[in-house]
C-alpha positions in Angstrom: -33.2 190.8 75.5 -29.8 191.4 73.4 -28.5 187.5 75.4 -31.8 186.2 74.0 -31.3 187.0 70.3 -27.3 186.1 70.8 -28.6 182.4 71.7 -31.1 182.0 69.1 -28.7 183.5 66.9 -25.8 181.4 67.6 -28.9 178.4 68.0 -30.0 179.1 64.4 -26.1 178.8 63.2 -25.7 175.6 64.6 -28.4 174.0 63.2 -27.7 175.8 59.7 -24.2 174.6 59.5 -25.0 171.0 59.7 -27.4 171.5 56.6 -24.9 173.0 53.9 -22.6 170.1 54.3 -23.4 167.1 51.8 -24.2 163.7 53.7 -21.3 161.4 54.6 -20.9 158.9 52.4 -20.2 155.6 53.6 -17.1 156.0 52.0 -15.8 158.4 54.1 -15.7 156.2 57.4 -12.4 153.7 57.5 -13.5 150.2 58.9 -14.9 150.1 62.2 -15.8 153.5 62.5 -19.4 154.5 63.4 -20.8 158.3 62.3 -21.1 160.7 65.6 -24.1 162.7 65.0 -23.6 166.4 64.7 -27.2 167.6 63.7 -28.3 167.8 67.6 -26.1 169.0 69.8 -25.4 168.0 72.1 -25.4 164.8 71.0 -24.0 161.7 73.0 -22.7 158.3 71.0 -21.8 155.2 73.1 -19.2 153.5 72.1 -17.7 150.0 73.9 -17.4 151.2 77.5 -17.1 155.0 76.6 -19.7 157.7 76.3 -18.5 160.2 73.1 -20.6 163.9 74.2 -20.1 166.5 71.7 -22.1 170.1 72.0 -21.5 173.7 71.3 -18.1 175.1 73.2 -18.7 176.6 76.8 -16.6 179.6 75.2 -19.3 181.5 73.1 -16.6 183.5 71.3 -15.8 180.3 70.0 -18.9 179.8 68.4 -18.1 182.4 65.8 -14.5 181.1 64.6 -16.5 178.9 63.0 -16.9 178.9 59.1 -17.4 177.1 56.0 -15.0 174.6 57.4 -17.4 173.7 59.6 -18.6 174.8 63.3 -16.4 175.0 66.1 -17.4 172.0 69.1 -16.4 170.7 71.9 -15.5 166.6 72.3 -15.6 165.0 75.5 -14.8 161.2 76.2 -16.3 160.2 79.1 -16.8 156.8 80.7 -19.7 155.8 83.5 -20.5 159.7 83.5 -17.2 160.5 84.5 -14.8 163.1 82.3 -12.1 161.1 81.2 -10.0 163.9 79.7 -10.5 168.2 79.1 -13.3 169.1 76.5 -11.3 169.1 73.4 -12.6 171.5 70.4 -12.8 170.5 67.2 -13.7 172.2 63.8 -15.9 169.8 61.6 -18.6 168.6 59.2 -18.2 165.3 60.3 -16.8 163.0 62.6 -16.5 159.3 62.6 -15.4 157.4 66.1 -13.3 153.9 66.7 -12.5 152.0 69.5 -10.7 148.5 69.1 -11.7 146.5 72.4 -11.9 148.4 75.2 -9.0 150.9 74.5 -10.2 154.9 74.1 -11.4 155.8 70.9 -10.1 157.6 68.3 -11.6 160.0 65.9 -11.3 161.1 62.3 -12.4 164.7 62.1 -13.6 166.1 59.0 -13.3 169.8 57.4 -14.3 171.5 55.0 -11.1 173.6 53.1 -12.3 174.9 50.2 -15.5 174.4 46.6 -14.2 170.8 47.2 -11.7 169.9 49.2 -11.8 168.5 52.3 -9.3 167.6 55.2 -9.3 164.5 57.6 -7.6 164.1 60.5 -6.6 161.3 63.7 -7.8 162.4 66.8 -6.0 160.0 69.3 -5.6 159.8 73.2 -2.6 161.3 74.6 -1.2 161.6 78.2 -4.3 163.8 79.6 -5.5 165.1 76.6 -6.6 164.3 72.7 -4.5 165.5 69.9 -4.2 165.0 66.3 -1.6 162.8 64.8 -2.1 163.4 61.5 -3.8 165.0 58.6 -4.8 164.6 54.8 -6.6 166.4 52.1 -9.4 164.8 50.2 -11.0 165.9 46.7 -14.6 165.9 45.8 -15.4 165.0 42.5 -18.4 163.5 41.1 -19.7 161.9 44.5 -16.2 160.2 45.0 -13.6 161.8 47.6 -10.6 160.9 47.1 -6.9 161.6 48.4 -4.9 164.5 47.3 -2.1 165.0 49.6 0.4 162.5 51.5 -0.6 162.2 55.2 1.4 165.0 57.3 2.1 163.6 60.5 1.4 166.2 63.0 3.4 167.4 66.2 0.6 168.3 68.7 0.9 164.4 70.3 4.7 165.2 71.0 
C-alpha cells in the first residue's frame, strides 16, 4: 500500500507542477523552435527524423529534487525507436526543440529561479551525450520576459 500512495503522490506532483507555471508565450521560443509538451508525461514530439520522449526520471529519488524551478525529467532523443544517446535529466517549465535539416536537435530549457526570473539554456548534442552550452537569465515583467544577464557559456560540452 505505502508504493501505491508514493506513485499517486509523486503522480499528483507531476501533474500539479505543470499548472503553477504561466503559459509560454510565443515569445519565449527563438525561430524554428516548436513547444515539447510537458503536461503529459510521457510525452513524445517528432521532430524531422527524430522522436524527442520526455517522462518522469527512472530514479524516483529524483522526482523530489524537484521544485519551484520546475520538475526534474528525463530527455531522450531517439530515432526509428532506437535510443540515440543516455536519458538526459533536465529541470524545467518549459522546453522548446530545433532541428535544422536533418542534424539532432537542440533544446532551450526553461527554469524557474525566483517571483520572476527565469533561466534559459542550450541543450546541444555532444560526443555521446547532451549538455548545455550555455545559459541566461530572463525577467518577467508585465507579460514581457526579457534579458537580464549576458549569456554564460557553460563548460559541461568540454
Amino acid at each position: 500500500m505505502r508504493k501505491r500512495v508514493h506513485w499517486f503522490f509523486v503522480a499528483f506532483l507531476f501533474t500539479m507542477s505543470g499548472s503553477f507555471a504561466a503559459e509560454p508565450r510565443q515569445a519565449l521560443a527563438e525561430r524554428g523552435e516548436t513547444l515539447v509538451p510537458l503536461r503529459s508525461l510521457p510525452s513524445t514530439t517528432t521532430v524531422g527524423r527524430f522522436q524527442v520522449t520526455v517522462s518522469p526520471p527512472s530514479d524516483p529519488e529524483l522526482t523530489s529534487l524537484g521544485g519551484s524551478g520546475g520538475p526534474i525529467l528525463e530527455l531522450q532523443v531517439s530515432e526509428a525507436g532506437r535510443p540515440l544517446f543516455s536519458p538526459t535529466t533536465i529541470q524545467a517549465i518549459w522546453l522548446f526543440v530545433r532541428s535544422d535539416r536533418d542534424q539532432l536537435p537542440e533544446f532551450s530549457v526553461w527554469s524557474k529561479t525566483g517571483v520572476s526570473s527565469y533561466v534559459k539554456c542550450r541543450l546541444v548534442p555532444k560526443d555521446t551525450k547532451y549538455c548545455i552550452s550555455w545559459c541566461r537569465d530572463y525577467d518577467a515583467e508585465d507579460s514581457t520576459v526579457r534579458p537580464s544577464g549576458a549569456f554564460r557559456q557553460e563548460r559541461t560540452c568540454s
